[in-house]
Every structure is written in C-alpha cells, then in structure tokens.
C-alpha positions in Angstrom: 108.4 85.3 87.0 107.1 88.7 85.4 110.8 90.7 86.6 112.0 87.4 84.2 109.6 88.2 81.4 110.3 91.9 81.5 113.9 91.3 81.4 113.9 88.7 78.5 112.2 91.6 76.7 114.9 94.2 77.2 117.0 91.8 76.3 115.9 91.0 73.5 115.2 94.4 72.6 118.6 95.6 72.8 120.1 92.4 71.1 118.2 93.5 68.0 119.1 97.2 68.7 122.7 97.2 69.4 123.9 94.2 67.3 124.9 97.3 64.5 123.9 94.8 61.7 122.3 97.5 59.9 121.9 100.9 60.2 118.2 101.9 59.3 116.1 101.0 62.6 112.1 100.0 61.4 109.6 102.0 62.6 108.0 99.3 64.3 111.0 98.7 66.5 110.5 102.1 67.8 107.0 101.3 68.8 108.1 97.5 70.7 110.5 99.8 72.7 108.5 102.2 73.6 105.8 99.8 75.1 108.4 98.3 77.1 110.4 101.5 78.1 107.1 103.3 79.6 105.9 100.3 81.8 109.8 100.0 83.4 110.8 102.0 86.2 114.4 103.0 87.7 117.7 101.4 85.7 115.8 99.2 84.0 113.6 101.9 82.0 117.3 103.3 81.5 118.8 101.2 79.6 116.2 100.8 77.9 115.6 104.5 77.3 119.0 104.6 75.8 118.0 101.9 73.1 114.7 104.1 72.7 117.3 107.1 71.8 118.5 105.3 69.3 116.0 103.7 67.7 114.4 107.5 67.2 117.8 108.9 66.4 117.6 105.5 63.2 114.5 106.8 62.0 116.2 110.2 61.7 114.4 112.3 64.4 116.6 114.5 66.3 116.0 114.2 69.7 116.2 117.9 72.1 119.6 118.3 73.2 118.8 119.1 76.8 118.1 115.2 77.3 121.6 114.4 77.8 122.4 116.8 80.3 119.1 115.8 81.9 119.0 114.1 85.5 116.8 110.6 84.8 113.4 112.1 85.7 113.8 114.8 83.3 115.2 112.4 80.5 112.1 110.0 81.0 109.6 113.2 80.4 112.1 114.3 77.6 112.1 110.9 75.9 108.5 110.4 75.7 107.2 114.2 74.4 109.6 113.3 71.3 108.5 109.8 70.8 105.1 111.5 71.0 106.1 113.8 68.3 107.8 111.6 66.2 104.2 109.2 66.5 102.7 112.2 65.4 104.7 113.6 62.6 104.4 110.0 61.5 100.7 110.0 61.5 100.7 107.2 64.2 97.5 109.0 65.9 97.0 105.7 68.2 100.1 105.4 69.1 100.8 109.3 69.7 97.6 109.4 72.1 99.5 106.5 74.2 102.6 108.2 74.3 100.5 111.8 75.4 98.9 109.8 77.7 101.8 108.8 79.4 102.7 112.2 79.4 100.2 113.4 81.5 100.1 110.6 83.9 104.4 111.7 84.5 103.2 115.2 84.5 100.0 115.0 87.0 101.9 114.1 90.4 104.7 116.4 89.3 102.2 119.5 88.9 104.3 120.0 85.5 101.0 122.2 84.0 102.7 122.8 80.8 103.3 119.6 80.1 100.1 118.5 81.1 98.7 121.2 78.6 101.2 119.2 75.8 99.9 115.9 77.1 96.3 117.1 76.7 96.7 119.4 73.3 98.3 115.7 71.7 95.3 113.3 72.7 92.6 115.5 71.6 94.2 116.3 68.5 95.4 112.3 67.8 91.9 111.9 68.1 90.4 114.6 66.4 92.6 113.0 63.2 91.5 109.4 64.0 88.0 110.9 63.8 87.1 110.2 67.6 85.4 113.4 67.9 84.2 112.8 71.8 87.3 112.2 72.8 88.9 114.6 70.6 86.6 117.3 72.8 86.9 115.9 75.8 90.4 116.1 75.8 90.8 119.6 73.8 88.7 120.9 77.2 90.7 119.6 79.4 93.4 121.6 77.7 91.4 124.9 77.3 90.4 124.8 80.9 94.6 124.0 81.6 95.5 126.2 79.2 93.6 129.8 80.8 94.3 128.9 84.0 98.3 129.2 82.9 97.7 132.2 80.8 99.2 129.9 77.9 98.0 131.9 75.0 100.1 130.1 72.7 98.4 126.9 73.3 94.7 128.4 73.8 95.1 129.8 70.4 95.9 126.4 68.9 93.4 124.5 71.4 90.4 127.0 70.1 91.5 125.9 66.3 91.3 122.4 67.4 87.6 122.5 68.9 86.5 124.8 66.2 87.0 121.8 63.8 85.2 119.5 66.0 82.5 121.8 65.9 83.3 121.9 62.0 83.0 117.9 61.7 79.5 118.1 64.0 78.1 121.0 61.2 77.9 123.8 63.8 79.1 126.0 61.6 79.0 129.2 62.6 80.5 128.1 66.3 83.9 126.7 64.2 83.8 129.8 62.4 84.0 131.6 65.8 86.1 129.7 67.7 88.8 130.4 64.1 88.8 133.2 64.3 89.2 134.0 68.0 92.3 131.5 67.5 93.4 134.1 64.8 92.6 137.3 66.8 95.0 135.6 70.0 97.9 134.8 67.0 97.8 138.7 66.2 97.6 140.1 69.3 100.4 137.9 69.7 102.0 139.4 66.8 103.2 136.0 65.3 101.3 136.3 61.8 102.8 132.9 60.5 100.8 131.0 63.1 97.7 132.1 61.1 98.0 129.8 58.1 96.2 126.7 60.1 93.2 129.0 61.5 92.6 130.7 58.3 92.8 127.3 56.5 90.0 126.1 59.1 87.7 128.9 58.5 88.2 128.6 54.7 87.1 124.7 54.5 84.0 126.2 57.2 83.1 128.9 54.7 83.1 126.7 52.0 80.6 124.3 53.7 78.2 127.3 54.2 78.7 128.1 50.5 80.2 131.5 51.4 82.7 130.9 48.4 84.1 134.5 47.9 85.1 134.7 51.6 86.5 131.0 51.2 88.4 131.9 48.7 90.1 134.9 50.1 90.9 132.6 53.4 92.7 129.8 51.8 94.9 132.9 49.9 96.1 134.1 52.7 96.8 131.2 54.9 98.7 129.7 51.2 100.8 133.1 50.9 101.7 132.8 54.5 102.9 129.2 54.2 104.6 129.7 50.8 106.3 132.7 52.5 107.4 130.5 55.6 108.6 127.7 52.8 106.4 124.8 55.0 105.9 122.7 51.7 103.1 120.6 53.7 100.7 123.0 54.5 101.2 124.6 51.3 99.9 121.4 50.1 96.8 121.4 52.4 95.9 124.5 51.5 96.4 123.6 47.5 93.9 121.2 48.3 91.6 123.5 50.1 91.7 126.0 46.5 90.8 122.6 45.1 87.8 122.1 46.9 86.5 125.5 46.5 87.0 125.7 42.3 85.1 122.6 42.4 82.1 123.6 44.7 82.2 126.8 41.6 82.6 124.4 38.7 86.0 125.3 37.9 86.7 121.8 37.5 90.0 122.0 35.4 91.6 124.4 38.1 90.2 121.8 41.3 92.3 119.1 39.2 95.4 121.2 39.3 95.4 122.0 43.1 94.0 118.8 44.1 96.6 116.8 41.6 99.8 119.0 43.4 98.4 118.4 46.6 98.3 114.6 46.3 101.9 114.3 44.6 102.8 116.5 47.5 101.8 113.9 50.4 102.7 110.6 47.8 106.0 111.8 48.3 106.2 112.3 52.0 104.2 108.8 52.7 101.2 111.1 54.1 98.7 108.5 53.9 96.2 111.4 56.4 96.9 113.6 53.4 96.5 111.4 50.1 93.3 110.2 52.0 91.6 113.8 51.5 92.9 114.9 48.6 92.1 111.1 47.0 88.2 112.0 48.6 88.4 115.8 46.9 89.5 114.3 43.1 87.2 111.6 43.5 84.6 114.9 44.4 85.8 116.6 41.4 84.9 113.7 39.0 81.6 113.0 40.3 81.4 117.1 39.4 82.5 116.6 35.5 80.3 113.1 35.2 83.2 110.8 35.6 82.0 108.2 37.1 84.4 106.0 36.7 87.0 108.0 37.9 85.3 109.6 40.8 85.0 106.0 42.0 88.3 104.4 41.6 89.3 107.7 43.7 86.7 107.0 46.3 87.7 103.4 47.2 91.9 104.3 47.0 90.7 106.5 49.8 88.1 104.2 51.5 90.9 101.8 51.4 93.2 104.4 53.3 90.9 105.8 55.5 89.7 102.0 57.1 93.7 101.5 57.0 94.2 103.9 59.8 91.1 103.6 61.9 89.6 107.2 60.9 86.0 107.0 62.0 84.9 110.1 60.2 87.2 110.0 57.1 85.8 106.8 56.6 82.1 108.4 57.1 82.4 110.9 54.8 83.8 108.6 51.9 81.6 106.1 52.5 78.5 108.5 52.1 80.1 109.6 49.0 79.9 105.9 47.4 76.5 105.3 48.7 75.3 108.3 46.4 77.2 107.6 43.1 75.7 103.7 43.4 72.3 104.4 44.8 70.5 104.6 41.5 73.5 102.3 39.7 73.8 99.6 42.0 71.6 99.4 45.0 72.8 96.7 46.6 76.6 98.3 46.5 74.9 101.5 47.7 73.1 99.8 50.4 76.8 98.2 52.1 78.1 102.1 51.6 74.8 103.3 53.3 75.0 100.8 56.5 79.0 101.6 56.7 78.1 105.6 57.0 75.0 105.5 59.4 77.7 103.0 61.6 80.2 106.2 61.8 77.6 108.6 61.9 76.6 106.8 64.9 79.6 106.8 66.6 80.6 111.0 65.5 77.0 112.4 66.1 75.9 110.6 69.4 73.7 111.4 72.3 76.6 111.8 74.6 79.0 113.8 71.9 76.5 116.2 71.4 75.5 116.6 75.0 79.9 117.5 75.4 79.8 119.8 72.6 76.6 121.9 74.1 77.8 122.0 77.4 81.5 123.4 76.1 79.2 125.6 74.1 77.6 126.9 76.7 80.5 127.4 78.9 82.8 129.3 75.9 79.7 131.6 75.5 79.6 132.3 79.0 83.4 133.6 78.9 82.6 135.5 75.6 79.9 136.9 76.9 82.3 138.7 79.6 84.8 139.5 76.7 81.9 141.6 74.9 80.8 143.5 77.9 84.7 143.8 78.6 84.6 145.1 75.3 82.0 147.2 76.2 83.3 149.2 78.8 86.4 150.0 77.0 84.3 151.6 74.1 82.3 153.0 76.7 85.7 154.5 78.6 87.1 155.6 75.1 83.6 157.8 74.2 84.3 159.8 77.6 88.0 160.0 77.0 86.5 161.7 73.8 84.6 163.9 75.7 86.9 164.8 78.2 89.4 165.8 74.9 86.4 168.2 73.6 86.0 169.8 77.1 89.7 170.0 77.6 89.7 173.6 78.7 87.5 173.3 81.4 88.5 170.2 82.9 91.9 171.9 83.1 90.8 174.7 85.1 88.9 172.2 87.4 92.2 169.8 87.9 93.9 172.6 89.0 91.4 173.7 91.4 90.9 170.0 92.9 95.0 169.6 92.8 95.6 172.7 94.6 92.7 171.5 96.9 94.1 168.4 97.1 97.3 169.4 98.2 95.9 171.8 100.8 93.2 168.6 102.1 96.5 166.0 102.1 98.5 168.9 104.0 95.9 169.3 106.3 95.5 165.3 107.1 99.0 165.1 107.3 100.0 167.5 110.0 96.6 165.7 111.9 98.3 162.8 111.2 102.1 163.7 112.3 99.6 165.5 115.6 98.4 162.0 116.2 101.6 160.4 115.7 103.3 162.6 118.0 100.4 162.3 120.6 100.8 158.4 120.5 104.6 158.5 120.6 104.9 160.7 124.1 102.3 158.6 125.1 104.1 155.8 124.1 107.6 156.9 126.1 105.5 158.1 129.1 103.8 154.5 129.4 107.2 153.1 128.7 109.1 155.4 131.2 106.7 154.4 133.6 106.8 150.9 133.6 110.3 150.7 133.1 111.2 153.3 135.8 109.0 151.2 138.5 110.7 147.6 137.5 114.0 149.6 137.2 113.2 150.8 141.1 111.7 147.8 142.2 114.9 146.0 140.9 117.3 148.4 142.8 115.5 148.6 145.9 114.9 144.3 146.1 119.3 144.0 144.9 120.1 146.6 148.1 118.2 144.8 150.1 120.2 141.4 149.6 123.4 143.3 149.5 122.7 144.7 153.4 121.0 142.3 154.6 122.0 138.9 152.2 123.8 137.4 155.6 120.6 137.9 157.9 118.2 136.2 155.0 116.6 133.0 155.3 116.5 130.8 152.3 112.8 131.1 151.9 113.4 134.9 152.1 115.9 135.1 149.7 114.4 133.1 147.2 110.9 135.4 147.0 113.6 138.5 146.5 115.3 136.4 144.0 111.5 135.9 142.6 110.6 139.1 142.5 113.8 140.4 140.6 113.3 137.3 138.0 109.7 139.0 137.9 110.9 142.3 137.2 113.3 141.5 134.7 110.6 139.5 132.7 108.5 142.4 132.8 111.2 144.5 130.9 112.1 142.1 128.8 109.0 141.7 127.8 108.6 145.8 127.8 111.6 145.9 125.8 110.3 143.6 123.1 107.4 145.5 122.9 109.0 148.8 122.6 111.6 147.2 119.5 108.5 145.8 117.6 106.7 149.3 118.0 110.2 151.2 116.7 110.0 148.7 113.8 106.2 149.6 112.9 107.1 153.2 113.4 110.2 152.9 111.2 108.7 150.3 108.3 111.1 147.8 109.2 109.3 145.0 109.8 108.4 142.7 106.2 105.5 140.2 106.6 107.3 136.8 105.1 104.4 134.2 105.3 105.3 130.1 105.2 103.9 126.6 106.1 104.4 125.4 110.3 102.6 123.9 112.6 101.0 125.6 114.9 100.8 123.6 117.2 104.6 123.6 117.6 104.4 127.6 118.5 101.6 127.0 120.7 103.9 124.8 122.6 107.1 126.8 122.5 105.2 130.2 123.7 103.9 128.2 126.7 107.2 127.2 127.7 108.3 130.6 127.9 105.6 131.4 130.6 106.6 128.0 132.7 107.7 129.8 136.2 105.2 132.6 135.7 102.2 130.0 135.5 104.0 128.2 137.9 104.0 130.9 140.5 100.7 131.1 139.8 99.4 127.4 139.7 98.1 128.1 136.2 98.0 124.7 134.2 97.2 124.9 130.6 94.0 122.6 128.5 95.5 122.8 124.8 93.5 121.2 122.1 95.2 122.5 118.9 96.2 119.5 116.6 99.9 118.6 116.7 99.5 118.0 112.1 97.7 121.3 111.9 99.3 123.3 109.4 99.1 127.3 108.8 100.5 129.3 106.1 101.4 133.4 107.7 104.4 134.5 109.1 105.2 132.3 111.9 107.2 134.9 114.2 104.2 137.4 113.8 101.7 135.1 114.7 104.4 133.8 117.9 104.5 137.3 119.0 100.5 137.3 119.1 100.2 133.9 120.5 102.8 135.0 123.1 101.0 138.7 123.8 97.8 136.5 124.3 99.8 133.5 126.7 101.1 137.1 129.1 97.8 138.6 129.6 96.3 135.6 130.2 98.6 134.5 132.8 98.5 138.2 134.3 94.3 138.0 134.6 93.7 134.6 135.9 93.3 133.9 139.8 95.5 131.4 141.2 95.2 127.5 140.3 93.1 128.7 137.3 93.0 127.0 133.8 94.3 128.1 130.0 92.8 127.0 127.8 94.3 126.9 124.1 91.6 125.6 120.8 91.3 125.6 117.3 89.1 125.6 115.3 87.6 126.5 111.8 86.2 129.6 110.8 85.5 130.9 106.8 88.3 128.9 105.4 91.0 129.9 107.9 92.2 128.6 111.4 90.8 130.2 114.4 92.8 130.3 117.6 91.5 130.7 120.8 93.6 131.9 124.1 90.6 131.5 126.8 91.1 132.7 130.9 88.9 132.8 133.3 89.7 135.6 135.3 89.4 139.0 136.1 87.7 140.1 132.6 88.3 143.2 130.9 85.0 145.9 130.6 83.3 146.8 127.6 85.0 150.5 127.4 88.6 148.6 127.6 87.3 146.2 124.9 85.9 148.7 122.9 89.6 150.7 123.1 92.0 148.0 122.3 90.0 147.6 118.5 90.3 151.4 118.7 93.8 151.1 118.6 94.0 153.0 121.8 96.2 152.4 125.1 95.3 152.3 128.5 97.2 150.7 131.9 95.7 147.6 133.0 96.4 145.8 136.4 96.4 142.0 136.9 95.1 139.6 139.6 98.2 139.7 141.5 98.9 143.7 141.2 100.5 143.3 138.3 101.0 146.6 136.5 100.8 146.7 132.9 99.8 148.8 129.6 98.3 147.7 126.7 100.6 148.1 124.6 101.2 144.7 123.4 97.3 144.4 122.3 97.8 147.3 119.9 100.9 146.0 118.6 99.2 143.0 118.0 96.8 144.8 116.3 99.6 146.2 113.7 100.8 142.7 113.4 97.5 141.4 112.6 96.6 144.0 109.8 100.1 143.1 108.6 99.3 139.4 107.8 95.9 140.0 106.9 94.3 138.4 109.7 91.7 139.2 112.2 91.7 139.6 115.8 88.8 139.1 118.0 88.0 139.6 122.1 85.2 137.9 124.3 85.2 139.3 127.7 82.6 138.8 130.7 83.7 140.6 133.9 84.3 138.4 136.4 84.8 135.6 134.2 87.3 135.6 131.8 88.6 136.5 128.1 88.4 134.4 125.0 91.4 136.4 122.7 91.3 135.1 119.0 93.1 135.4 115.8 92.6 133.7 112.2 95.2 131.8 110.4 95.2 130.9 106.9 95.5 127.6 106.6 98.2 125.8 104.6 98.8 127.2 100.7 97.7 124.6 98.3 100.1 124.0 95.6 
C-alpha cells in the first residue's frame, strides 16, 4: 500500500512537471519534489531526480555540470548540495537545514568529510538566520571540529565568522570580536582579500554594539570598498545598512536614512525578505532617534510582521523589545503583549543549556589559542636568537667551521668503524653460510652415491630414510638460501616495507603447512588459537618470513611428539603473536645475543645444525615494519618467540 502511495506521488509529480503547460515552475513545486525525491531510493528516486532537475533548472538555478556525467550516487549528492543552495539563496532556512541534513546523512556512511563539513557549515548557518542559536552552535562545532581535522582552512575561516556571530547575538562581545578577526587573519594568510568583506562586516556591527564607533566605522569601509570592488550588489547593501546603523548610534540621522533607505530598495528588489527585515528594524531605530514616533513604529511592525513570517526567533526578539519601549510609557497594555513576546524569545536564545554550549566551545577554542600564542611565542623567541646569532656572526663562523671540519673527521671516523663492522659481519656471514651449505652440499653427495652403488642392494625402508635425509638437506638450503637473498636485499636496500590489511590467521596457517613432513618426522602437532576474523595491518610477506623463522626453530628445538603452540593476543593497541616450544631452551647469553644483533651456531634436538641467522634477519625485518620482537626462554623447557602487529587501519 505505501510502494502505491509513493508512486501516485511521483506520478503525480511528474504529470504536473512534464505536462509543458507553462514554462515558469513555482517554487513550491521544487520543495513537493524534493520531499519525495530524498525519501526514494534506486530508479524510483531517478526519475524523480530528473523532474527535481528541472524544476531547479524553471526557477532559473543552474545546476553543476558534473551532474550529468555523474554515475547515480554521485548525481543524488550532486542534486541535493544545489537544492540546498538554491533553499538558501532563496532564504528558505527550514527547508535548506532539511536538505543539509540529508547531506550529511549521504555523506556519513560514505566518509565524504568535505561534504559532511558542507552538510554541517549549512545547518548551523540556516539556523543561525532563523535565530536558533543552539542549534546554530551546535552544528557550527561540529563543523569546526570537521573542518581542523581536514586542514579545510577555507571552511574554518567561514565556520569561526559564523560562531563569532552567535557569540555576537549572546552579547559576548569581545569573544565575536575574536573569533572575526581570527576568520580575517586565516583569509589573509590565505591571500584571498575579497573573502574579508563578511568578517569585517561582523566585527563592525560587534564594535558598534560596544560603542567603539571610530573603529566601527573604519570596519564597515573596508568590507564596503571590498564588495563594491568585487561588484556583489548584496553585500554592498548589507554593509550600507551597517554605515546606517553606526551614523545613527552618532546622531547623524540624515546620513543613517540614506544608507538604510539604499539598503532596503536594494533587498525590495531582490524579494530579500531576511534583508528588508533588518534594515525595516534599523529605519524604524533611526526614527525613534529623530522623535518620530510614528514612523519608527509603522517600521517596527512591517518588520515584526516579516520577521514572525519566517520563524526568526531572534529577529523577532529584538523587534519586539524595540516596540515594548516606544509603548511602555504610551500604551502599557500594547507594551506589555511586546514585553511577554521578547522575554518568550529571550527564553528560547539565552537558555540554560545554550549558554552551557557556548562556554564549553569557549573553553575548548581558548584551549587551542592558548597553544597558538605560546606557538607564537617560540617563534619570537627563535627570531630574538636568529638576531643574536646575526650580531655574533663572525664568531659563530669560525666555530662552524671548527665543528664542520670536526664533524667530517667524527663521521669519517664512524664510518670506516662502520664499513669495519660491516665487513666483519659479512665474512662472518659467508663463513656461516659456507659452512652450512658445504655440510648439506656433502651430506647430499655422500647420501645420492650411496643409492647410486648400492640403490639395487637397498631395502624400501632403507631407501626411503636416504630419500629423507636428502629432502632434509635440501630444506635446509633452501631455507639457507632464502636467508642469505633476504640478507643481500637488507645489505643492498632493496627490500620496501608495503604494509596492508590480512588475516593472520590465514599466514599462520599457510607457514605451518610448509613445515608438514618436518613436524611430521618429528611427531610435532600444532595448538593454534589465533582468530580465523583477526585482521592486521604490516606487510604481510615480512611478517610470513618471521612467522616462518619462528615455525623452523621451533620445530628444530622441540623433543619428539612435542606440542606448538600458536596465540594471540592484545598488547598496547597492537596484536601480539606468540610461537611457544617446549624444548630444548636457548641460555640467557644466546638470548641476550640474538637482541644484540649478533650470530652464533645453534644445534637442535635431533643434531640439527643451524646459525642464527634467520633471528637477526628477523630482527631487520621487524625494525623495518616498526614492530617489536620479544623471547621467553627457560632451559630445559621451552621458548615463547613474539612479535607485535598493528592491528587493522581504521578508515
């Protein structure tokens, strides 16, 4: 039944759309589609989106362009940021705070941040100009807290102007006048000096309310010259108005009249009822200033009227405290009705909760300020030595040169201790390797002339333990081999560290299959307890190398029928894995060597010869991908090896 509802609707909609009777869409119609086209999904919210398109493109708004080249996601985000903007251009402020609020709830599972930050920026200012100034913070926070996590200096500029005129409306003062002008400091760092009309408006009309008139004055000036320059006819009418208000606070009524009278015409013309509603307010003001009664009230109510018209809670405040003064000694009764009307919207601007938001934000802003100035701080501090160091120039020259040529003779010296080292390692290295690779190499030989003479005098369980122990052999150089590569690709910086998501326990499982025969030559079974959903963020073949390092030497130390076990578990915010044996052990001056980064031959449970070699690899590989490795070791009964993870990125 409601599919059947919703589809009589679009139906309806684009019969009226569609049927080309006349070419002017009304407003209204864009607002019926809208409220169908955002609670449709799929091909439905399509066709409809197309009838949305042109109902905007009727009321003469031009859509972006990159909407029709746009897969259907993209168009739906597309479609509603300009039917937001066209609500707001339009001084719809409801209806612009539903459309940013669909915005954000598209944006959110998408992690779109910067059009979240537009989502945000829209509902606190659509209710900053209804006059729902809790709201109007609680949104503009969410924005400035959005806005420095992206960097988005752009937007924190214009966010900082925004809650600077909540603060304005609330009579903190002197916190509007800062947050104005740190929106005017970003704009010029910025370099874009024609954003700076709107702050320097702001801090004009907050100068003017702590009767600072000169530096009032020479506010509204500039921002006026900036917008006359940049031909935007709209805020040269707000600022108009602003001169207006600050020749009538100085008795300069005449002059007010003027400004205020352009200003007005101005937003007449465009059908600004926001605009005529202030500038109706500020003649009215003017009036009351020369005596004329009269007049000041037949201003008052034209705005009163407009003001209730579009729901503006403090608009509707402030001119209703203006009647209640001009009839409280005329007509008290009339006074009293303008007196309940204000303390109503003074209750719902200035409560409890409002100002509990706006201290807390307070608090918070002069936190991160208070960082900014000892920022500031140090670099005054690091210019006064730069200054010094200038004055003492000689001096310091002669003492670079001494510590350079030191320098160089200290770096020399560490270097050729370092290449010494080097060198050291690497014949150890090839010895170690030479060794170990002569003795399988020999072993190999002498087991392969064995079959050859004496393959026809073998028995099958004879053959198949020298088969064995040339499958052993070649594992150990295999595994010799790989060892020695990785080593030649630390040596040679060859080897990147690429870090993604996998599951680890999927490595775990694939390293343990590589050790099948050898565990099962040694009826080694394996306890793993690592989380098959477990997800790590490193680079997965580095930390398979370690895991597979740790699998070998486990193998190699435990006694027959002996247990591995495999765990994980949490440790500081990362993954801990743990390879645990319960063998042979390895003593404390072995322990103490592998962290050392030093190598040494090690012999397992079955005579297995061995270096560790692959421990300080491991090492390399570790410190590559910023991990740790860690060693537990009891003589006699066992090893716990164990590395940290980092655990999966969070997007």
């Amino acid at each position: 039944m409601r599919k059947l509802k919703i589809s009589f609707l679009i139906v309806a909609v684009l019969s009226v759309t569609l049927s080309g009777s006349r070419s002017d869409l009304a407003a209204q119609e864009v607002d019926s589609v809208f409220t169908i086209y955002h609670n449709l999904k799929g091909a439905a919210q399509e066709r409809v989106g197309e009838v949305l398109l042109k109902a905007l493109q009727a009321e003469r708004y031009t859509v972006d362009s990159s909407y029709f080249s746009a897969i259907s996601s993209e168009k739906e985000l597309i479609l509603v940021k300009s039917t937001l903007d066209y609500y707001f251009k339009n001084e719809s402020y409801s209806r612009s705070f539903i459309a940013a609020q669909h915005l954000v709830e598209l944006s959110t599972p998408r992690h779109d941040t910067a059009n979240m930050i537009w989502g945000y920026y829209y509902m606190g200012f659509s209710c900053q100009r209804s006059g729902i100034l809790d709201k109007a913070l609680q949104y503009n926070v969410l924005c400035y807290e959005l806005a420095s996590a992206s960097d988005d200096l752009q937007t924190l500029s214009s966010v900082m102007n925004n809650i600077g005129n909540v603060y304005m409306t609330n009579k903190k003062y002197d916190d509007a006048i800062s947050y104005f002008k740190r929106s005017i400091e970003i704009w010029n760092r910025l370099g874009l000096k024609d954003k700076l009309a709107v702050p320097l408006g702001n801090l004009s009309t907050a100068y003017l309310k702590q009767e600072r008139y000169e530096e009032a004055l020479q506010a509204a000036r500039e921002a006026l010259a900036i917008d006359k320059e940049m031909k935007r006819s709209q805020k040269v009418a707000i600022h108009l108005n602003q001169l207006g208000n600050i020749f009538m606070l100085t008795h300069r009524y005449d002059s007010a009249l003027d400004c205020q009278h352009k200003s007005y015409a101005f937003f007449e013309e465009t059908g600004s009822e926001y605009g005529q509603t202030i500038t109706l307010h500020a003649i009215g003001e003017t009036y009351e200033g020369m005596g004329k009664t009269s007049s000041a009230i037949n201003h008052y109510e034209r705005a009163l009227s407009l003001a209730k018209k579009n729901d503006n809670i403090y608009l509707t405040q402030s001119i209703s405290h203006s009647l209640y003064s001009i009839y409280r000694h005329s007509h008290p009764d009339k006074a009293l009705e303008y007196y309940e009307q204000y303390v109503q919207c003074k209750d719902s601007i200035f409560n409890e909760e409002n100002q509990k938001l706006i201290n807390n934000f307070k608090i918070s802003y002069e936190t991160k300020e208070m960082e900014a100035k000892i920022a500031n701080q140090a670099r005054t501090i690091a210019k006064d030595r730069l200054l010094f160091w200038v004055f003492a120039c000689g001096l310091i020259l002669i003492t670079t040169i001494l510590l350079l040529i030191s320098n160089f003779l200290r770096l020399k010296k560490r270097r050729y201790n370092d290449l010494k080292k080097i060198n050291e390692m690497k014949d150890k290295f090839l010895s170690l390797f030479s060794h170990d690779l002569k003795n399988s190499t020999l072993s190999q030989q002498m087991v392969l002339h064995h079959l050859k003479n004496s393959l026809h005098m073998l028995s099958h369980e004879e053959l198949s333990q020298s088969l064995k122990a040339v499958s052993d052999s070649a594992d150990a150089q295999v595994e010799l081999l790989l060892n020695l590569l990785n080593w030649a690709r630390f040596q040679t910086s060859r080897i990147e560290f690429t870090p993604t998501a996998f599951p680890i326990a999927e490595v775990v499982e694939s390293n343990i299959k590589v050790f099948d025969n050898q565990a099962k030559d040694k009826q080694i079974s394996f306890n793993v307890d690592v989380p098959a959903d477990t997800i790590c963020y490193s680079d997965r073949n580095m930390i398979s190398a370690i895991i597979r390092n740790y699998i070998s030497n486990a193998i190699k130390f435990s006694k027959n029928g002996q247990t591995i076990d495999i765990t994980l578990t949490e440790k500081a915010g990362k993954w801990l894995l743990n390879v645990i044996d319960h063998g042979i052990g390895i003593s404390p001056e072995n322990q103490e060597r592998i962290f050392k980064k030093d190598i040494f031959t090690t012999t397992g449970t079955k005579g297995e010869t061995g270096s560790s070699i692959g421990l300080y690899i491991c090492n390399e590989i570790a410190d590559l991908c910023h991990e740790e490795l860690t060693l537990d070791s009891v003589i006699g009964s066992g090893s716990v090896f164990s590395i940290t993870i980092s655990k999966e990125k969070k997007s």
